[in-house]
PyMOL Python script that loads the backbone (N, CA, C, O; Angstrom):
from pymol import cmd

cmd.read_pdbstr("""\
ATOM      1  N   UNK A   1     207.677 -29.868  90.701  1.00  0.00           N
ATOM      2  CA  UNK A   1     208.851 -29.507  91.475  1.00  0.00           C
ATOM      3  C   UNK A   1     209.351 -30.726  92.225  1.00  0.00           C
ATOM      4  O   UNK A   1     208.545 -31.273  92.977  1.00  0.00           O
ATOM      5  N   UNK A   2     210.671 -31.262  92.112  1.00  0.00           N
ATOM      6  CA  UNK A   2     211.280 -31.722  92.976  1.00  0.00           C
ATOM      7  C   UNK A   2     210.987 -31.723  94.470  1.00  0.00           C
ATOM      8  O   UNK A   2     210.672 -30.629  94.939  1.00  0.00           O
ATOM      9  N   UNK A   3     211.044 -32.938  95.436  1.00  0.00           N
ATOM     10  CA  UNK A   3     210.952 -33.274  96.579  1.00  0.00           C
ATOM     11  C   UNK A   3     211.915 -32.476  97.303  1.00  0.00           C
ATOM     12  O   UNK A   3     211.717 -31.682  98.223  1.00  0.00           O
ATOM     13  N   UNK A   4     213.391 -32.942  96.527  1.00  0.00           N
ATOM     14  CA  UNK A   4     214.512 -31.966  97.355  1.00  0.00           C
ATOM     15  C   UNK A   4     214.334 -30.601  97.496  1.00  0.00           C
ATOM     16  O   UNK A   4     214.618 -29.971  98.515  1.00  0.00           O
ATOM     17  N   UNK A   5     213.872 -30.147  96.496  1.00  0.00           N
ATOM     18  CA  UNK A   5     213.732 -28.526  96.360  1.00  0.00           C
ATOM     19  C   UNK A   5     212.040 -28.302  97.075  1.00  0.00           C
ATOM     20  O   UNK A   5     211.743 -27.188  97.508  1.00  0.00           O
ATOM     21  N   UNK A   6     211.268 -29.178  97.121  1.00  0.00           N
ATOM     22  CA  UNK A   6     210.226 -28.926  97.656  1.00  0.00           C
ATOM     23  C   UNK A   6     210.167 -29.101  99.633  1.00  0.00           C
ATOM     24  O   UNK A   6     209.411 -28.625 100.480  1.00  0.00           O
ATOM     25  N   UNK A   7     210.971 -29.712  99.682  1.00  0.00           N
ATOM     26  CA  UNK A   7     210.991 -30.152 101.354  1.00  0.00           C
ATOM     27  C   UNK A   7     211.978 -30.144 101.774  1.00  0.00           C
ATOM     28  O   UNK A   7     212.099 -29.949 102.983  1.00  0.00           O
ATOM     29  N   UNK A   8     213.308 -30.390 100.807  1.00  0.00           N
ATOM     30  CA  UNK A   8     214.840 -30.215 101.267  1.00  0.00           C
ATOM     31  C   UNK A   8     215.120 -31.208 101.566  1.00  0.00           C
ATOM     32  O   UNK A   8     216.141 -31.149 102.252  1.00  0.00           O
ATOM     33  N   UNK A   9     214.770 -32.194 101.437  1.00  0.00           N
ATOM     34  CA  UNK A   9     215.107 -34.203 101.296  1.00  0.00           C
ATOM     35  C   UNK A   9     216.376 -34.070 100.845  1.00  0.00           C
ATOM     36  O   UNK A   9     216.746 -33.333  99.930  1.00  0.00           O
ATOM     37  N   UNK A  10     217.125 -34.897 101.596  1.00  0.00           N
ATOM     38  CA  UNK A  10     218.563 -34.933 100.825  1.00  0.00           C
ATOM     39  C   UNK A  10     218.261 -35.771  99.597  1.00  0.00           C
ATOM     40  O   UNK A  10     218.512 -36.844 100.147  1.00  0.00           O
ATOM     41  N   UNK A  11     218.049 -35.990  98.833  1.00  0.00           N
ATOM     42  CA  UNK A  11     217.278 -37.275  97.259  1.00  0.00           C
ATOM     43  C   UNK A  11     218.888 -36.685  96.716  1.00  0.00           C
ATOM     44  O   UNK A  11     218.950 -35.569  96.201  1.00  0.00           O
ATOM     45  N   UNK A  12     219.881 -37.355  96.850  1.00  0.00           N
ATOM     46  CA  UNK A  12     221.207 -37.170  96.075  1.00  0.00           C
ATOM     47  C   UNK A  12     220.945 -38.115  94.742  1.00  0.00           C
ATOM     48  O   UNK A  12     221.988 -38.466  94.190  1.00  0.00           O
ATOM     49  N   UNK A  13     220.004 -38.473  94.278  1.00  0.00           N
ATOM     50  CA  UNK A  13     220.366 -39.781  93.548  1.00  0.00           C
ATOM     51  C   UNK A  13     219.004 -39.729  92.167  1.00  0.00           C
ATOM     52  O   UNK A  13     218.319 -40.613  91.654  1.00  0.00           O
ATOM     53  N   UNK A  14     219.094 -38.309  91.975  1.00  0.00           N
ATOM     54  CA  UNK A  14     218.215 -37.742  90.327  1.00  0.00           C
ATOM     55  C   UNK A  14     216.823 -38.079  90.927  1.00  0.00           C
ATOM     56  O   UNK A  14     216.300 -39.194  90.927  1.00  0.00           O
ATOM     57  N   UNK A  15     216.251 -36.802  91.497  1.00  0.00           N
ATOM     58  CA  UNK A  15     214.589 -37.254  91.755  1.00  0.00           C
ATOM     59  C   UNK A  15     214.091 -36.833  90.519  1.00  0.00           C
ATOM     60  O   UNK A  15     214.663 -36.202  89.630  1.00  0.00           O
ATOM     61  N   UNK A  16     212.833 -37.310  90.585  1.00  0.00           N
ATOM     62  CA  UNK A  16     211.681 -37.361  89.391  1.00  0.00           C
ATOM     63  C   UNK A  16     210.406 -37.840  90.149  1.00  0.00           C
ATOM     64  O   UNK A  16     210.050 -38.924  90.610  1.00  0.00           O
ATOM     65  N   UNK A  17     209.918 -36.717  90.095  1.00  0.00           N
ATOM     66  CA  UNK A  17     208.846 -36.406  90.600  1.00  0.00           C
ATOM     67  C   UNK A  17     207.784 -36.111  90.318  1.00  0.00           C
ATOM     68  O   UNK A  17     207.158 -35.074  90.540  1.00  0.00           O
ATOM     69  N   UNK A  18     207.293 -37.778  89.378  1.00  0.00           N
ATOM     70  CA  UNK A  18     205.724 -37.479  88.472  1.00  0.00           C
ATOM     71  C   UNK A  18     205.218 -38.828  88.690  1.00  0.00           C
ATOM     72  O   UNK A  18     204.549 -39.326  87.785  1.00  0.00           O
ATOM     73  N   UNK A  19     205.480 -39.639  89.981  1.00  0.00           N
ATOM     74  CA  UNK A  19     204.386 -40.767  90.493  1.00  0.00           C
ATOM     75  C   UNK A  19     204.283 -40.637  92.223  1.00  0.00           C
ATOM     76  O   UNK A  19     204.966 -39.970  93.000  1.00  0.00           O
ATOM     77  N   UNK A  20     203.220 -41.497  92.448  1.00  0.00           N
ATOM     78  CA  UNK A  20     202.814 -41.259  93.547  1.00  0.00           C
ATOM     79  C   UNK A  20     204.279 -41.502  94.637  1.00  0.00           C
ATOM     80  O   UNK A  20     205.224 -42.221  94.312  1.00  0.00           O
ATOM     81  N   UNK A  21     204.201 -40.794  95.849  1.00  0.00           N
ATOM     82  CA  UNK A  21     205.151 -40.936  96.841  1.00  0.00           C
ATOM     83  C   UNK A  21     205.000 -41.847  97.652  1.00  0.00           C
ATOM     84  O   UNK A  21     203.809 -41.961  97.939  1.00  0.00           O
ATOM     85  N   UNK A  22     205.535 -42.442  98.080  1.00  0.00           N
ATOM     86  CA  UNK A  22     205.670 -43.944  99.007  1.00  0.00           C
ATOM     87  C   UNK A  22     206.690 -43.441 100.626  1.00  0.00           C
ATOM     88  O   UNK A  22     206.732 -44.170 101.617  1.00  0.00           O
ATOM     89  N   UNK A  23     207.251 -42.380 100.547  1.00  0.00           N
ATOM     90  CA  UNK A  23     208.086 -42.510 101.375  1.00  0.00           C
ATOM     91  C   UNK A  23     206.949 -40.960 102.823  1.00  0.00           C
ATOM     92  O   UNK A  23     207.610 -40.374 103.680  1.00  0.00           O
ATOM     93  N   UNK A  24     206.206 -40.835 102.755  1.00  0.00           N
ATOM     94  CA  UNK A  24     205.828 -39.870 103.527  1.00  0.00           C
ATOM     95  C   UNK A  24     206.187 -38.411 103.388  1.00  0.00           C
ATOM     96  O   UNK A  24     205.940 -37.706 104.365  1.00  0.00           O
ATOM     97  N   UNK A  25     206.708 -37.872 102.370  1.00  0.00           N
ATOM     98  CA  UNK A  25     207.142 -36.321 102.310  1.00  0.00           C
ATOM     99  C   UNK A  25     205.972 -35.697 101.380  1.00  0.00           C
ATOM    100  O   UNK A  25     205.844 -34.475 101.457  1.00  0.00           O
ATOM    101  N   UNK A  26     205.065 -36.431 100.471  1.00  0.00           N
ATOM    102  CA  UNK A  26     204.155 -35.834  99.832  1.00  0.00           C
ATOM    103  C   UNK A  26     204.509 -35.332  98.649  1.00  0.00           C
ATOM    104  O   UNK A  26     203.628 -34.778  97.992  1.00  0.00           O
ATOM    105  N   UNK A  27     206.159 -35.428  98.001  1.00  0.00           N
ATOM    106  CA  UNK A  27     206.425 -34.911  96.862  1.00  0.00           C
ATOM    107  C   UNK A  27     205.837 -35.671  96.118  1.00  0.00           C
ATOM    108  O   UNK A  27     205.539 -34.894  95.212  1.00  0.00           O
ATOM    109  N   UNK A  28     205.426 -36.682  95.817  1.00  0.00           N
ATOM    110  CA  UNK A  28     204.886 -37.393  94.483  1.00  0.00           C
ATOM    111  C   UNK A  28     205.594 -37.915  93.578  1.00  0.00           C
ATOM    112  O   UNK A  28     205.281 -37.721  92.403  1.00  0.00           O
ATOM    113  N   UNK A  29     206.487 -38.542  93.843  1.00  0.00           N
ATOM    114  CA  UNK A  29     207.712 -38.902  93.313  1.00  0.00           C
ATOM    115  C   UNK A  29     208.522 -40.192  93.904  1.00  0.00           C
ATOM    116  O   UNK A  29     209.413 -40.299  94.746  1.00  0.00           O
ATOM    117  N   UNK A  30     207.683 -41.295  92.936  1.00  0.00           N
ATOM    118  CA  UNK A  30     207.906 -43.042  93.846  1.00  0.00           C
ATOM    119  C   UNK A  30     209.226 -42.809  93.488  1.00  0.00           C
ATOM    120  O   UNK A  30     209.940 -42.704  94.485  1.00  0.00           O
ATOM    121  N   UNK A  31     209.801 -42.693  92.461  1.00  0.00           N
ATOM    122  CA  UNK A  31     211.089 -42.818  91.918  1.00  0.00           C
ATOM    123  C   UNK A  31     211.995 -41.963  92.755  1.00  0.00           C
ATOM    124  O   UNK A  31     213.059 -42.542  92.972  1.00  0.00           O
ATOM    125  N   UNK A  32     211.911 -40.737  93.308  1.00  0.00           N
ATOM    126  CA  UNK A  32     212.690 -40.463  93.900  1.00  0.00           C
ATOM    127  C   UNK A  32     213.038 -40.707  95.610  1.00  0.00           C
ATOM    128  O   UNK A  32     213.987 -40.291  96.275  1.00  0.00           O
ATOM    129  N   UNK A  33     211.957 -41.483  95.971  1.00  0.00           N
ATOM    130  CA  UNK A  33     211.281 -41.314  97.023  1.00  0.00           C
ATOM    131  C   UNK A  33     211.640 -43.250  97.295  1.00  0.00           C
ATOM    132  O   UNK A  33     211.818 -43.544  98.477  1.00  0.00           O
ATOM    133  N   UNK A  34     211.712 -44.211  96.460  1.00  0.00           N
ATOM    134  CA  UNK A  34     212.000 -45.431  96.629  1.00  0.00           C
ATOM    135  C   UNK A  34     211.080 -46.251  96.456  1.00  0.00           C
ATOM    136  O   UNK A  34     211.182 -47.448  96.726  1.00  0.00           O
ATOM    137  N   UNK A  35     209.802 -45.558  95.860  1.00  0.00           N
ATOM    138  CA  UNK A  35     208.600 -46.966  96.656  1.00  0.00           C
ATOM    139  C   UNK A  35     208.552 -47.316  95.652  1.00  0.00           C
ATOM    140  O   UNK A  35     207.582 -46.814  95.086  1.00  0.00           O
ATOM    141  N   UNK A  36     209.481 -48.404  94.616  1.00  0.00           N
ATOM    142  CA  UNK A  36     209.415 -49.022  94.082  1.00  0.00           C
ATOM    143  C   UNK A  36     209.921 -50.229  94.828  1.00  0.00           C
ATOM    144  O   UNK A  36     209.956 -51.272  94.175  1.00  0.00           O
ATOM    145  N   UNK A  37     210.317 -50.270  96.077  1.00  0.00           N
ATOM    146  CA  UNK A  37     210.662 -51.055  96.877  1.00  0.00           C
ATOM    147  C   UNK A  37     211.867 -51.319  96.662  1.00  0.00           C
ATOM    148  O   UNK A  37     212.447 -50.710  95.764  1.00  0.00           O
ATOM    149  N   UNK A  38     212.483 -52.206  97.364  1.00  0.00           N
ATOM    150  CA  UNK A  38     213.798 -52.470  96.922  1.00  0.00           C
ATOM    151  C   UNK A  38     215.045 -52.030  97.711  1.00  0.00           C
ATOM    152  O   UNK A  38     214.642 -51.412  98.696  1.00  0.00           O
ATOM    153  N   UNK A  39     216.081 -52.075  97.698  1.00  0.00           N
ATOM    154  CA  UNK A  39     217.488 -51.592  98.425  1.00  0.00           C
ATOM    155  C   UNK A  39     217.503 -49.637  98.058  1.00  0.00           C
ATOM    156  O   UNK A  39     217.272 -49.261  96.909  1.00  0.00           O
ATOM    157  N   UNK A  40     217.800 -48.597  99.195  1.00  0.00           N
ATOM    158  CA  UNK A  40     218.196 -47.390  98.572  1.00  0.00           C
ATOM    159  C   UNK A  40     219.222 -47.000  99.722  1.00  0.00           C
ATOM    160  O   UNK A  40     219.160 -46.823 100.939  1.00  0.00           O
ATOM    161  N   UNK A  41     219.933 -46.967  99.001  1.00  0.00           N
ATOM    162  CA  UNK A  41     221.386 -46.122  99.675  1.00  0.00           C
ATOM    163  C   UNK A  41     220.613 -44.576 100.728  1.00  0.00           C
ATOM    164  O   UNK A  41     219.882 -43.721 100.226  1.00  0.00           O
ATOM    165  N   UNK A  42     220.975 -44.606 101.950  1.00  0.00           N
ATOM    166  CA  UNK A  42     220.829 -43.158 102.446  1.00  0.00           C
ATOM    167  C   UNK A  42     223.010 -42.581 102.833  1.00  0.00           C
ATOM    168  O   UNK A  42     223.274 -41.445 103.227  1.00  0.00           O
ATOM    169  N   UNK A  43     223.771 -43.310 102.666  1.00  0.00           N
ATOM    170  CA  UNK A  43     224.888 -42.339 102.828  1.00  0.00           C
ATOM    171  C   UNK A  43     225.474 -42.321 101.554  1.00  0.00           C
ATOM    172  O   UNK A  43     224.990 -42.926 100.597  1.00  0.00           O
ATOM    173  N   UNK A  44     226.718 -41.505 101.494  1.00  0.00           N
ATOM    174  CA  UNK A  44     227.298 -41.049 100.301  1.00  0.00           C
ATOM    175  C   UNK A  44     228.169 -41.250 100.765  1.00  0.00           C
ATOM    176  O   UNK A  44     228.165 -41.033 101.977  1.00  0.00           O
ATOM    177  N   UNK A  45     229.874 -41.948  99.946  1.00  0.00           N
ATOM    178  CA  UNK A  45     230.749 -41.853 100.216  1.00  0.00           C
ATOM    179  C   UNK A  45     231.551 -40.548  99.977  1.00  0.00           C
ATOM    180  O   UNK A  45     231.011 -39.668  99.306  1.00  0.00           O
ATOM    181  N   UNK A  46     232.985 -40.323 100.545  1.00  0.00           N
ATOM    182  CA  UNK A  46     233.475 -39.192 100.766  1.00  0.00           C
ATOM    183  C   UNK A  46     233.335 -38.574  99.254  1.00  0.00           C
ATOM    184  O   UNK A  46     232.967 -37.458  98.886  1.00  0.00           O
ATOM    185  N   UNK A  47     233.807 -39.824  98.455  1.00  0.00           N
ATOM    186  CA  UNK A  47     234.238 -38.953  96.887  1.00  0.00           C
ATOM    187  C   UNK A  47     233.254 -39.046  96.376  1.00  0.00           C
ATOM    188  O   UNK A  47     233.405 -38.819  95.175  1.00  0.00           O
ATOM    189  N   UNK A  48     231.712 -39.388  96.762  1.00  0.00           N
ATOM    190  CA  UNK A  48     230.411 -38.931  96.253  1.00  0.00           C
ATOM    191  C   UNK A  48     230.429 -37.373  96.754  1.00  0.00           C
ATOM    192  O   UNK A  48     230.345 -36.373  96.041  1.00  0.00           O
ATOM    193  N   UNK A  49     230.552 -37.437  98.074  1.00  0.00           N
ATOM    194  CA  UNK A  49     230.342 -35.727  98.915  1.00  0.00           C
ATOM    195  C   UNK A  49     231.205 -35.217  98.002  1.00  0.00           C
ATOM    196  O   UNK A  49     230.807 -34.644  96.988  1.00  0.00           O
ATOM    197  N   UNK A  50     232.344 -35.369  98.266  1.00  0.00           N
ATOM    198  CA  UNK A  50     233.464 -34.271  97.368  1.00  0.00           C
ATOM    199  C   UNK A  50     233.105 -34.158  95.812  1.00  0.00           C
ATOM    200  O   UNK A  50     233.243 -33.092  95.213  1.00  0.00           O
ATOM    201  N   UNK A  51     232.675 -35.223  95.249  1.00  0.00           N
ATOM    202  CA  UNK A  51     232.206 -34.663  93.567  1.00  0.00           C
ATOM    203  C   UNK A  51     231.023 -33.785  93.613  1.00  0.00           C
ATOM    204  O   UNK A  51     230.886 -32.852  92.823  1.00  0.00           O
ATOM    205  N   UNK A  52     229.965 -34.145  94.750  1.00  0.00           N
ATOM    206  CA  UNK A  52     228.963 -33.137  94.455  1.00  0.00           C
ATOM    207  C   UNK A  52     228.964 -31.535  95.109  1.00  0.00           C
ATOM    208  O   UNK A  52     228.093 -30.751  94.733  1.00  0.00           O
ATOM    209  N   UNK A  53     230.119 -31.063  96.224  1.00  0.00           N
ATOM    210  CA  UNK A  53     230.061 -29.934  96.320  1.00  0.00           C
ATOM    211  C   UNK A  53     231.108 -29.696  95.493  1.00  0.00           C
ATOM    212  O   UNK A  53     231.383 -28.558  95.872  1.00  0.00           O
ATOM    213  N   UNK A  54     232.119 -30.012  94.393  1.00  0.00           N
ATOM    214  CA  UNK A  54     232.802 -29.717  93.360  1.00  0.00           C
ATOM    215  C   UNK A  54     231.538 -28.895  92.332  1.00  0.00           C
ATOM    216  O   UNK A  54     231.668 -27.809  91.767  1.00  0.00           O
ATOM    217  N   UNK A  55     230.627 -29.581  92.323  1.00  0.00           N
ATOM    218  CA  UNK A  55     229.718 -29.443  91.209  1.00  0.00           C
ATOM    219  C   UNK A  55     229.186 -28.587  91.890  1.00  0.00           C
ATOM    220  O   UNK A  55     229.287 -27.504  91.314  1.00  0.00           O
ATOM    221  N   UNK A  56     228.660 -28.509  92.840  1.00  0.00           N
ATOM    222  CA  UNK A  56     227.754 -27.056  93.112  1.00  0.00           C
ATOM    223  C   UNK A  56     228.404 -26.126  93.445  1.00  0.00           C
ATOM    224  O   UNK A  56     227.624 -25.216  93.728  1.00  0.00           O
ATOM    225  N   UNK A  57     230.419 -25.530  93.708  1.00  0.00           N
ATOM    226  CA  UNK A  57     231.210 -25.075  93.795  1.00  0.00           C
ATOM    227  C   UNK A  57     231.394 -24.658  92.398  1.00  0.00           C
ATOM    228  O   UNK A  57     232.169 -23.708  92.276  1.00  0.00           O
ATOM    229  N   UNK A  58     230.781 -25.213  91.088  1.00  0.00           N
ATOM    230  CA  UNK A  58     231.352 -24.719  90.266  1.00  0.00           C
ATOM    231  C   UNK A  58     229.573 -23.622  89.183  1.00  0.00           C
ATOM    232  O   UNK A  58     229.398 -22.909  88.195  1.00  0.00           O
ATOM    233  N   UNK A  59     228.759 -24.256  90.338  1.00  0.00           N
ATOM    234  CA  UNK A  59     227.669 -23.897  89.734  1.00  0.00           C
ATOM    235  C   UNK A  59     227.459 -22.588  90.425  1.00  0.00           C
ATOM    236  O   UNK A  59     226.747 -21.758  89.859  1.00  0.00           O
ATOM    237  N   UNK A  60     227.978 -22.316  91.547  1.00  0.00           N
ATOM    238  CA  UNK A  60     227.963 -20.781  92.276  1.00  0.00           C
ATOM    239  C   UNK A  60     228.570 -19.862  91.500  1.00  0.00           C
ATOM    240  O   UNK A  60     228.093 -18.763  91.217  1.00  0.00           O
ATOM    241  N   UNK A  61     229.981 -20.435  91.025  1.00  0.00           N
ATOM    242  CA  UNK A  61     230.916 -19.235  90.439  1.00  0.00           C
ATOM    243  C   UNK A  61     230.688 -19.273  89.142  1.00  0.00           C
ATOM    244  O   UNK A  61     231.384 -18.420  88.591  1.00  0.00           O
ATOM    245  N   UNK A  62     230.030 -19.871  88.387  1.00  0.00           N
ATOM    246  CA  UNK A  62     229.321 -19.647  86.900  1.00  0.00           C
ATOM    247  C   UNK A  62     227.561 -18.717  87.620  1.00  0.00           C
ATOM    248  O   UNK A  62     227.085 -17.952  86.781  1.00  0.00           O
ATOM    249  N   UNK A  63     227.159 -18.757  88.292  1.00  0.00           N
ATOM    250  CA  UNK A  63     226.204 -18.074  88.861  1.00  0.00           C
ATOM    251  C   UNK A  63     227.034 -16.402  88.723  1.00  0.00           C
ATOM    252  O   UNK A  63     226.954 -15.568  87.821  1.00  0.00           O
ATOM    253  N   UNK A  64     227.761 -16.385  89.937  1.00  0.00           N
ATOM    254  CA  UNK A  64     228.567 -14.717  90.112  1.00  0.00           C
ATOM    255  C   UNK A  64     228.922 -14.585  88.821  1.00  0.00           C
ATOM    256  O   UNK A  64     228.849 -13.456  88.336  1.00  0.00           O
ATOM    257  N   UNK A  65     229.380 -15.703  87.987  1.00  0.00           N
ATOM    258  CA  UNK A  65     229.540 -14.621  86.602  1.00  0.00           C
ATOM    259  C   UNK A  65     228.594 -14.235  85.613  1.00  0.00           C
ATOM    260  O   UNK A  65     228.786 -13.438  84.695  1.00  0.00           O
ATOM    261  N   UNK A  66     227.587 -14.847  85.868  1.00  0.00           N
ATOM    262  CA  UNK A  66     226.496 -14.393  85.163  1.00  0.00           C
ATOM    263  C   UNK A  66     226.166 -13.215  86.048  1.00  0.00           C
ATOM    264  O   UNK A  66     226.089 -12.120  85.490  1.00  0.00           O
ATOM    265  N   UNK A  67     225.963 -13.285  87.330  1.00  0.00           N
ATOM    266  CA  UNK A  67     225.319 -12.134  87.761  1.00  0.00           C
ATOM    267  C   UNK A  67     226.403 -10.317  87.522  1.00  0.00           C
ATOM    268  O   UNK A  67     226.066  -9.133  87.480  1.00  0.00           O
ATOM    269  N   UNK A  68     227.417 -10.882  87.449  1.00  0.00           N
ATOM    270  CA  UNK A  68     228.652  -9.483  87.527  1.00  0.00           C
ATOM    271  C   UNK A  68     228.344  -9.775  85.576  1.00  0.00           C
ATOM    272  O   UNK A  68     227.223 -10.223  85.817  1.00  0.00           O
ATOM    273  N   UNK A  69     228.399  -9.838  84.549  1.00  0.00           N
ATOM    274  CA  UNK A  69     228.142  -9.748  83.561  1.00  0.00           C
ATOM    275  C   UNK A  69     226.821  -8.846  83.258  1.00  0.00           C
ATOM    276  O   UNK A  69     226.792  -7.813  82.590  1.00  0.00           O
ATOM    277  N   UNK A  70     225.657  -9.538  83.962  1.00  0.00           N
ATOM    278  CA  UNK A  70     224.607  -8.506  84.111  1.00  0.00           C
ATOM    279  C   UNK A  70     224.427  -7.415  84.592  1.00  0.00           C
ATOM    280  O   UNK A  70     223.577  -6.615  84.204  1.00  0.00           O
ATOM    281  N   UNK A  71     225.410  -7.208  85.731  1.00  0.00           N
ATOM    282  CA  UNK A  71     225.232  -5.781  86.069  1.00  0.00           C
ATOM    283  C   UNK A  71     226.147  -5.537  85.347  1.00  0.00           C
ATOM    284  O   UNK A  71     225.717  -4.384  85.391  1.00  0.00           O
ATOM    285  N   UNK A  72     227.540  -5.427  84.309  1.00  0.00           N
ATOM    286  CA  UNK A  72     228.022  -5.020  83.739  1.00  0.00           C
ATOM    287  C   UNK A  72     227.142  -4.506  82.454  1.00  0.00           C
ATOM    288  O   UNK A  72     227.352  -3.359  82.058  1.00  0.00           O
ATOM    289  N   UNK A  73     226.598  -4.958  82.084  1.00  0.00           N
ATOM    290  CA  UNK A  73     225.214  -4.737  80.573  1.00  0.00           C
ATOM    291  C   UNK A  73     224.669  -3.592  81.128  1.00  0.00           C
ATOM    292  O   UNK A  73     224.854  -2.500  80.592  1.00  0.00           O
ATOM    293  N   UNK A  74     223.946  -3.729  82.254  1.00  0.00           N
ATOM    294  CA  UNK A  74     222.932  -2.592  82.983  1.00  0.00           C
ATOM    295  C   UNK A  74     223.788  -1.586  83.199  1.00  0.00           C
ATOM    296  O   UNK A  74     223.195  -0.516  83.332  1.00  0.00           O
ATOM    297  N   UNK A  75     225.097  -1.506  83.294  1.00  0.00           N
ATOM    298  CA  UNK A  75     225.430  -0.469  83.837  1.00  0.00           C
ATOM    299  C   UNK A  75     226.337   0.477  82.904  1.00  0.00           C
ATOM    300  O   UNK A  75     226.963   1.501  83.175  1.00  0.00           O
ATOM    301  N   UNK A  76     226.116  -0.527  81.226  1.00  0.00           N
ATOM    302  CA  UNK A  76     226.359   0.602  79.807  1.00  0.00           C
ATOM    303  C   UNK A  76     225.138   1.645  79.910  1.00  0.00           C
ATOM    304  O   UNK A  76     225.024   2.546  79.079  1.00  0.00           O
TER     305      UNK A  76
END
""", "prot")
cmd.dss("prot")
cmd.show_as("cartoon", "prot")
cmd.util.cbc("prot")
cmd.orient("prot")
């Protein structure tokens, strides 16, 4: 499991989470986590923010339609 989804780390930037952790959260995940050392961005610019709640704006309402589809099935 993911760091973000495991602790709620903001990791905007594709975690992968199958080497040891370097940053103190315990996910296990150098790669997502930075300890490969080196430069890591912690802000996002606006049109980073705005593309990624576009994307999870579009992943909610493909969600409700799966879920109103399913109760439509269940409820033949």
């Amino acid at each position: 499991m993911c760091c973000k989804e495991r602790h709620g780390h903001g990791h905007h930037h594709g975690c992968q989470c199958e080497n040891e952790c370097h940053c103190g959260c315990g996910c296990g995940g150098e790669s997502c986590c930075g300890g490969a050392g080196g430069f890591q961005r912690r802000y996002r610019t606006k049109a980073e923010q705005t593309a990624e709640l576009e994307k999870y704006l579009a992943d909610l309402k493909a969600e409700v339609q799966a879920v109103e589809e399913q109760l439509a099935s269940l409820r033949q």
